[in-house]
LUMRO-741776 format. One line per 8 residues: number of its first residue (from 1); their letters; for each residue x, y, z of N, C-alpha, C. Coordinates in steps of 0.02 Angstrom, whole numbers, m for minus. Each point is the difference from the previous one (the first is absolute). Layout:
NUM) A) X:Y:Z:X:Y:Z:X:Y:Z; ...
//
This chain:
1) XXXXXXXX) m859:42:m350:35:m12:62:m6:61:45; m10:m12:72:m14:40:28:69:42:28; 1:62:42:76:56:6:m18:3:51; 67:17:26:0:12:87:43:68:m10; 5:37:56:52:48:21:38:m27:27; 73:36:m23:65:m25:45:m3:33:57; m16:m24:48:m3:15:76:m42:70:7; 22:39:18:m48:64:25:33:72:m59
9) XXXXXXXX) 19:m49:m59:17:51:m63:m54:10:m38; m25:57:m45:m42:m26:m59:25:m19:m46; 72:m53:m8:m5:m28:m48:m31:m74:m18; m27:m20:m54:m32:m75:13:44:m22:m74; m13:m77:20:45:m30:m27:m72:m88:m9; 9:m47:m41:m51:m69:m11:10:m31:90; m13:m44:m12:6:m36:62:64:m59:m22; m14:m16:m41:45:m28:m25:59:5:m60
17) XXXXXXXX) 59:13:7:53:49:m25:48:m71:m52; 14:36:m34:49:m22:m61:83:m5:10; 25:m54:21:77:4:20:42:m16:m77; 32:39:0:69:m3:m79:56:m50:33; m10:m44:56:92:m7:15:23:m35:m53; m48:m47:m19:52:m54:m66:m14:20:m75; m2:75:m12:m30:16:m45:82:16:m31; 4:m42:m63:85:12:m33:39:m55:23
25) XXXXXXXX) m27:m51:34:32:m71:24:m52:m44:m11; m60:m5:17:m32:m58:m11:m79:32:m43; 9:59:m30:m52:24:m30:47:42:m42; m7:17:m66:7:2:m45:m47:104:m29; 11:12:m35:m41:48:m6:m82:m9:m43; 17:m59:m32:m90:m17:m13:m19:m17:52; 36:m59:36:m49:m9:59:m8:55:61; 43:29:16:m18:64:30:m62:45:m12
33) XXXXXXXX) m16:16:m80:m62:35:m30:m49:m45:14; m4:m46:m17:m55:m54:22:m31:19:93; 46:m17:14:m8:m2:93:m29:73:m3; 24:53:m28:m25:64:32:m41:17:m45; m41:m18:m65:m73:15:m12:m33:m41:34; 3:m53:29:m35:m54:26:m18:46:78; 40:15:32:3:15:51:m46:66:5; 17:47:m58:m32:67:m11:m76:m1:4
41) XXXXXXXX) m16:m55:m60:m73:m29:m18:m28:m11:58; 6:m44:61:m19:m12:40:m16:49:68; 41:48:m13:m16:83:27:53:0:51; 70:m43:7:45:37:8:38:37:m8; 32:39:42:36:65:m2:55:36:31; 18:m45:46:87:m13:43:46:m41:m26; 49:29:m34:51:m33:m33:55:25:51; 40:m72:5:62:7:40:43:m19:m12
49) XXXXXXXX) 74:40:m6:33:m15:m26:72:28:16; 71:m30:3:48:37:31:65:m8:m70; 52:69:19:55:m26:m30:42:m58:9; m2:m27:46:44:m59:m3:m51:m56:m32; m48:2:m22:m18:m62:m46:28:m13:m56; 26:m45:m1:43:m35:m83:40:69:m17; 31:35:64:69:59:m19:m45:52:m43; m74:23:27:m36:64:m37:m1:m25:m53
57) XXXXXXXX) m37:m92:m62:m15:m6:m26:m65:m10:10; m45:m18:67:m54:18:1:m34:73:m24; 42:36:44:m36:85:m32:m11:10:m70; 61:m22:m48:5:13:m46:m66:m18:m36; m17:m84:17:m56:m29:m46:m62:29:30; 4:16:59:m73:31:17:m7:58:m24; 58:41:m16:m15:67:m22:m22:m15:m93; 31:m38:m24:m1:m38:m56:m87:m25:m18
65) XXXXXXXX) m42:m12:38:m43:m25:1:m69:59:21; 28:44:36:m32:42:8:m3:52:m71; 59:m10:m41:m15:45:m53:m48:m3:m27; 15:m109:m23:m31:m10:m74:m87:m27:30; m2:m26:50:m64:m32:30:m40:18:57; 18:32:56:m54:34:58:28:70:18; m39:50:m8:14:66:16:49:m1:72; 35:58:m6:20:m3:84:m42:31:49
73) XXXXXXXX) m55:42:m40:m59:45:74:m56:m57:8; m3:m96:m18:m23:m23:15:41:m49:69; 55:41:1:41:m58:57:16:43:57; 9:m25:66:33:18:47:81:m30:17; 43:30:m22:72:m32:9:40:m7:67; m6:m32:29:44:4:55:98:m32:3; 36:70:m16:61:m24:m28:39:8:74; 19:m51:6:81:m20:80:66:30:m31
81) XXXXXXXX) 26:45:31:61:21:m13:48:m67:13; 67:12:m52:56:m59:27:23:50:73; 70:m37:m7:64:m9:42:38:15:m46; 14:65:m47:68:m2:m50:71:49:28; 30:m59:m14:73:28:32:44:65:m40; 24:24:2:22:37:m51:19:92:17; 28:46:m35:38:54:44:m60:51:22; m53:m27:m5:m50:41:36:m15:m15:57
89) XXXXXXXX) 31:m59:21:m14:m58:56:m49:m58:m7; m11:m29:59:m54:m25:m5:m56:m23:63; m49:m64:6:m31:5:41:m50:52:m8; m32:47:49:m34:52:m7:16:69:m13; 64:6:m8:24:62:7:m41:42:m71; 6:75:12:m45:20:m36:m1:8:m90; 78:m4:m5:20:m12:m80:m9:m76:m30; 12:m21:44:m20:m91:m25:m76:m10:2
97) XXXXXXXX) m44:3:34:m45:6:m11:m37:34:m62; 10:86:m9:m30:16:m29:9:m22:m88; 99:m29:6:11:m7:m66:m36:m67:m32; m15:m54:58:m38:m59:m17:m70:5:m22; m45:47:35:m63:20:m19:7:30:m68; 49:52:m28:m16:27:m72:37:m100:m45; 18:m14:5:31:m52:m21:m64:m75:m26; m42:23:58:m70:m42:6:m26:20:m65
105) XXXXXXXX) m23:73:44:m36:60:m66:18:m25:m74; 73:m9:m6:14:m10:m67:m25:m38:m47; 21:m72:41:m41:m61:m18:m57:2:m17; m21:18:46:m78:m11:14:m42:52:m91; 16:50:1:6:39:m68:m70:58:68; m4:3:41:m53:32:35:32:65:48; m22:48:1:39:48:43:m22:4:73; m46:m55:19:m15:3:76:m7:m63:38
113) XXXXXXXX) 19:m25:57:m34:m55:25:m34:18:48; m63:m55:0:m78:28:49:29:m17:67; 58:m67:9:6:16:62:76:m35:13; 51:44:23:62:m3:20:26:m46:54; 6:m58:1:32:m40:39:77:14:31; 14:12:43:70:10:12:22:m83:42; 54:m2:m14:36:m71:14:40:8:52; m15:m71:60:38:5:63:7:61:42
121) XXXXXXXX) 36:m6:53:24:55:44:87:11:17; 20:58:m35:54:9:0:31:41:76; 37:m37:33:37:30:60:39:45:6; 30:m24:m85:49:44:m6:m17:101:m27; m59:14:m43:m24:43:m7:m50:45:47; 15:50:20:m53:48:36:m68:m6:m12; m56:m21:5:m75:m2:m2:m11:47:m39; 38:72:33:m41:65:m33:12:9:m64
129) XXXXXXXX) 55:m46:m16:42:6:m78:m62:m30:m41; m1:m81:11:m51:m26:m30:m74:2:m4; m12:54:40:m74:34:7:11:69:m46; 71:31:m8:m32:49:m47:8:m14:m68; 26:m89:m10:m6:2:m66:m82:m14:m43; m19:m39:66:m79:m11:m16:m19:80:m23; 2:20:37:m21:77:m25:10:44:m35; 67:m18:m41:17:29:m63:m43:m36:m49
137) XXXXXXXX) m4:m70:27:m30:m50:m73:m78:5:18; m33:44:31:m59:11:m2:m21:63:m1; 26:64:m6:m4:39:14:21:39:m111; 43:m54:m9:11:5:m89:m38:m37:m31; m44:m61:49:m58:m2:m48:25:m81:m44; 61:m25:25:34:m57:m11:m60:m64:42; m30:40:52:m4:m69:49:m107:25:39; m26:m47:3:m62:47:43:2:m35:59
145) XXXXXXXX) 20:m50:14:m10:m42:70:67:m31:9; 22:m9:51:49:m33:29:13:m60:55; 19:m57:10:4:m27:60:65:m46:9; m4:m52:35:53:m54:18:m5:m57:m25; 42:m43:1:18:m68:m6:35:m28:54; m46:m36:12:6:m62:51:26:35:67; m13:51:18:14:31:70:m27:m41:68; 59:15:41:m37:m14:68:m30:43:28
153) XXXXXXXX) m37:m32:63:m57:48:12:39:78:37; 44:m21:30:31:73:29:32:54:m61; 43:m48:m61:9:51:m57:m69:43:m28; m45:m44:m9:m42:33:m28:m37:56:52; m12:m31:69:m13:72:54:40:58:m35; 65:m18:8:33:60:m8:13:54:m42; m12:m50:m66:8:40:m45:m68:58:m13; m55:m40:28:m72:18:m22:9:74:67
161) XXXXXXXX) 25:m4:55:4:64:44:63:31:2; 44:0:m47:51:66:m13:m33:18:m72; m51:m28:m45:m19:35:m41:m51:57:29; m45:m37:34:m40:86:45:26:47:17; 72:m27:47:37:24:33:2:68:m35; 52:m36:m79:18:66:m46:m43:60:m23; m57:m58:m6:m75:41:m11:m5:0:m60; 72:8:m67:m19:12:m56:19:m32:m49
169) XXXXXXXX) m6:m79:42:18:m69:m50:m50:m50:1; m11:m19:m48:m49:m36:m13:12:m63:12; m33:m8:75:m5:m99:46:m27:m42:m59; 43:m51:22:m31:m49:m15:m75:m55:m8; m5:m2:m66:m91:m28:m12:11:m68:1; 56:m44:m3:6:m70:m25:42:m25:42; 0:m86:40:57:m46:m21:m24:m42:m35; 61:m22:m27:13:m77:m29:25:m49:27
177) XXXXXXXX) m27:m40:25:19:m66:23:m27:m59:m10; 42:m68:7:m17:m62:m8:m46:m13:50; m72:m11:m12:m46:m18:44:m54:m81:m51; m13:m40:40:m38:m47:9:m11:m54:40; m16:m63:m6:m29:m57:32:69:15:23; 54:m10:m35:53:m51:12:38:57:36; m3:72:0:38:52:35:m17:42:29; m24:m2:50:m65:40:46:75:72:62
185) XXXXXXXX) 47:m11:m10:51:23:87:m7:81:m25; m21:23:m68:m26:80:20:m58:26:33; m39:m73:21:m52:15:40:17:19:81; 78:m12:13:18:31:71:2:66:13; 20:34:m68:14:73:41:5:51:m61; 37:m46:m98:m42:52:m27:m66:18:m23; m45:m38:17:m63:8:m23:m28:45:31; 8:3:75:m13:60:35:11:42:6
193) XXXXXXXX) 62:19:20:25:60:m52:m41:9:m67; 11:m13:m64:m39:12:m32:m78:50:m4; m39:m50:26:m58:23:29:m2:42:34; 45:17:58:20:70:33:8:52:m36; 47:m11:m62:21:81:m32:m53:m27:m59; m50:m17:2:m45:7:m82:41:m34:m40; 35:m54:m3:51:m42:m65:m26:m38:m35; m17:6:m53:m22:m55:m26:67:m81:m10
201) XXXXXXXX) m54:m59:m9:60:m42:m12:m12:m26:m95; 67:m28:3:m41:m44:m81:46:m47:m3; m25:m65:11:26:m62:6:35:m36:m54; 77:8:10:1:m60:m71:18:m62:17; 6:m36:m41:3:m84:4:m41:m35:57; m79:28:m9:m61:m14:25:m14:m83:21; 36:m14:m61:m25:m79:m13:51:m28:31; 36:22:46:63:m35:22:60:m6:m30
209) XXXXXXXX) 19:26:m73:58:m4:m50:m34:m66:m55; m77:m4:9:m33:m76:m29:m8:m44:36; 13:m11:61:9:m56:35:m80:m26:22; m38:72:26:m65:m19:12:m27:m14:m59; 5:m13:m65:m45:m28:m16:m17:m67:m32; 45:m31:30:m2:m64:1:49:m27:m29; 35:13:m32:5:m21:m73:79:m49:2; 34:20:64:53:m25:35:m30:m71:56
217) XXXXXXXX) m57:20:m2:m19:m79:46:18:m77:m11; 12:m10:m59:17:m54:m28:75:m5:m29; 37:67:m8:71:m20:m24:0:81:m42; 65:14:m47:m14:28:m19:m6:10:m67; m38:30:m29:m25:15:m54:66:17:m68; 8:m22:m43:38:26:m53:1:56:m1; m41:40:m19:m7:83:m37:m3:18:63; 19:m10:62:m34:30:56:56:66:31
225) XXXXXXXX) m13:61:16:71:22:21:52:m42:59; m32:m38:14:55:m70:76:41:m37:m50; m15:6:m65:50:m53:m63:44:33:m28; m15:89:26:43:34:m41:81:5:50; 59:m11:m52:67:41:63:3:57:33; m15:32:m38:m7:80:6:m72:9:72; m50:m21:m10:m45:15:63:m14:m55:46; 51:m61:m24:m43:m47:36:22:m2:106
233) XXXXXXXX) 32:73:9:28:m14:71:m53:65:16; m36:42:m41:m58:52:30:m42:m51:2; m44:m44:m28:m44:m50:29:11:m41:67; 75:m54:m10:6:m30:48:m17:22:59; 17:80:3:m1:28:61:m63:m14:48; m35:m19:m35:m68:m10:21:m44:m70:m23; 29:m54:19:m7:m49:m15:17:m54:68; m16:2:36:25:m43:93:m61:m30:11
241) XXXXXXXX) 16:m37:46:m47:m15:82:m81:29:9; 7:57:m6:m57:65:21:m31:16:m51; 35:4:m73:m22:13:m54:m53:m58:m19; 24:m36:m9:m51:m78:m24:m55:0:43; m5:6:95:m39:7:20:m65:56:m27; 24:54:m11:m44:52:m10:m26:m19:m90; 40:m12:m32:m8:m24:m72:m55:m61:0; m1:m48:48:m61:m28:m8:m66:9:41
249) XXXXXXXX) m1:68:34:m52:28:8:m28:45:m57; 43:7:m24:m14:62:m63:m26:m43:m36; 13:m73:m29:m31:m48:m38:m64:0:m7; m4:m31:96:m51:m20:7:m66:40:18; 11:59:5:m61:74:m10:m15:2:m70; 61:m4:m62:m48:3:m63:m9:m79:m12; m19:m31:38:m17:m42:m43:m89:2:29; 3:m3:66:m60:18:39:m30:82:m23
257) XXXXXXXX) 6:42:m36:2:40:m26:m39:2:m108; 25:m41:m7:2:m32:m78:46:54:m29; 45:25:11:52:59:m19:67:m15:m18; 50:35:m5:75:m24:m3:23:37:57; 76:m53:19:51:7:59:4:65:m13; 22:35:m53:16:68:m37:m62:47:24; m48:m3:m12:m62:47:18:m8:m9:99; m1:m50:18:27:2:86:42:44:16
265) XXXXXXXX) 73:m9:m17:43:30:42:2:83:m35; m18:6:m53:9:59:m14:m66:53:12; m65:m27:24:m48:33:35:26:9:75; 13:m57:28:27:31:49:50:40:36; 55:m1:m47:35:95:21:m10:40:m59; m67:m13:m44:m24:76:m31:m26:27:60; m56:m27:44:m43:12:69:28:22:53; 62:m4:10:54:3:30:m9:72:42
273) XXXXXXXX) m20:44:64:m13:70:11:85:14:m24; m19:69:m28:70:34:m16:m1:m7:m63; m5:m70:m43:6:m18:m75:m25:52:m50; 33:43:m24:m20:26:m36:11:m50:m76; 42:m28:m8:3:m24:m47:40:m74:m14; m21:m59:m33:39:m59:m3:54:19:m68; 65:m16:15:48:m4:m101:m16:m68:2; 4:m30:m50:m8:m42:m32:48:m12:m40
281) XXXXXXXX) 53:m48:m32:32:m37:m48:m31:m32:m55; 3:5:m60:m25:m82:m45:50:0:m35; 7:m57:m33:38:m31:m46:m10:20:m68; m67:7:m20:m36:0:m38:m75:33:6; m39:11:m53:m63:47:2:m50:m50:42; 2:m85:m5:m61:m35:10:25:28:82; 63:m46:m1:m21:20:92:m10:61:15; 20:42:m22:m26:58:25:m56:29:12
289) XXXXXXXX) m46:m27:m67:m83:m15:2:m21:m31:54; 50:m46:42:m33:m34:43:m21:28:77; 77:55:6:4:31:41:m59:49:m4; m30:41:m42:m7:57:m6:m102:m34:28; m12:m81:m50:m64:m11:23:m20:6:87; 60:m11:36:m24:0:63:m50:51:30; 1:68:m28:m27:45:17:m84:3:45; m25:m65:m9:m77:m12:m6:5:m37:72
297) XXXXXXXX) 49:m49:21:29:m7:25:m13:m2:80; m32:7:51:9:0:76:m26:m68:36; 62:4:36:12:m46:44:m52:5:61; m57:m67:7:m41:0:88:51:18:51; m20:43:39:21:12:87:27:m73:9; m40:m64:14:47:m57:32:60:m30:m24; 4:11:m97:65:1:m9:56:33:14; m26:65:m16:53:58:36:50:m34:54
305) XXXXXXXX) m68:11:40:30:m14:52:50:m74:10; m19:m39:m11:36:m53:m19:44:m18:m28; 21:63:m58:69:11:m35:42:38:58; m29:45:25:47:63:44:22:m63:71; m13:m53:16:m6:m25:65:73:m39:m31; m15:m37:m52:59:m67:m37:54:58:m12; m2:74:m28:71:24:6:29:46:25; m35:2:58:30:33:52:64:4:7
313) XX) 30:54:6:78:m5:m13:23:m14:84; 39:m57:m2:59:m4:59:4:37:51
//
């Protein structure tokens, strides 16, 4: 699999990235090892993963898995700080933060993450607070890269020019945001941004939360996460009017294609300018195999184009 740089960092990361969210709810720790030699084999190397998955039982099994089955200097980790409340505070402030990152660390059984996600934008905390915790947690060797989650385009301006500002904090290399067919509205103003300060992006729930790939066209699926209680209102979310429209263009390219709905929509925001990287979800190792075959993968100019025209956002 081929590596990109996260934006104008030298760090590189697969093109296509490894998401933990249901890892300790709907994956198990064999199937977890499964998904991530599978994934490894295939020459990925962005694992993503936050404390609030299954309450830091994801970390646990990935760190768990990293013991007994894939080295950790074969992975790139990208760990999201929580939101933990508690007498250090919380939000971004600089004790809550830093105590959630060693807390990661723990789990994880690893003394560094390759790249530090910080969570939301806190109003209530000073910038300069939560910029010098980045810099304690990189500067001890806890952290080598840092960026955002799901920022707008003016947070992320900002944050990316009071780090110059300071001169001796280390800007931001990453966001994270929900980008695909079905969610294009960071193409108004954070993508540009982005591209302005060198940001890389890395897309999760590529495939729409599943929706692009068909598999909801007809009803829904038993095993499907739309059957589950627990996720079935993160799918819905993306299940309307607009969705079906664009879902049977996505069809109908792999079928004119000889490919899957799955290898469509997820070539087209790997291609994505800015994309440094797609996360990915599976259930299991096959789909994940399925995801990972796309790699070979490119979409003709007239489909492109023909996908970007049907989901044009509003």
């Amino acid at each position: 699999m081929r590596r990109r740089r996260v934006g104008a960092s030298g760090l590189q990361v697969s093109r296509i990235g490894l998401g933990t969210m249901t890892w300790g709810d709907d994956s198990d720790a064999e199937s977890a090892a499964e998904q991530l030699t599978t994934f490894v084999d295939a020459g990925g190397t962005l694992v993503e993963t936050a404390d609030a998955y299954g309450d830091g039982k994801a970390q646990e099994i990935l760190g768990e898995v990293m013991s007994a089955s894939v080295p950790r200097d074969y992975l790139v980790i990208a760990g999201r700080g929580g939101l933990p409340a508690g007498v250090l505070g919380d939000g971004a402030a600089r004790g809550a933060l830093l105590s959630a990152l060693d807390a990661t660390l723990r789990r994880l059984g690893t003394d560094h993450l390759d790249l530090w996600q910080l969570p939301g934008w806190d109003a209530e905390v000073p910038l300069e607070e939560t910029l010098s915790a980045v810099q304690v947690a990189v500067m001890s060797g806890r952290v080598r890269y840092a960026g955002l989650v799901a920022p707008s385009g003016w947070q992320l301006a900002t944050v990316a020019e009071r780090a110059r500002t300071l001169g001796n904090v280390t800007a931001p290399v990453s966001a994270q945001i929900e980008y695909s067919l079905l969610s294009r509205g960071a193409e108004a103003e954070l993508i540009p941004a982005a591209r302005h300060h060198g940001v890389g992006l890395l897309a999760w729930a590529p495939l729409g939360r599943g929706v692009l790939t068909g598999k909801y066209a007809d009803g829904t699926p038993a095993d499907s996460r739309a059957a589950s209680p627990v996720l079935a209102p993160y799918v819905e979310a993306r299940r309307n009017e607009r969705s079906a429209r664009i879902v049977q263009a996505v069809l109908t390219a792999a079928d004119g294609l000889g490919t899957s709905p799955l290898a469509v929509a997820l070539a087209w925001i790997r291609d994505r300018p800015g994309v440094a990287a797609a996360v990915v979800g599976a259930r299991d190792a096959a789909q994940l195999a399925a995801s990972m075959a796309t790699e070979t993968v490119i979409l003709p100019a007239e489909i492109r184009a023909a996908l970007d025209d049907v989901s044009v956002p509003a």
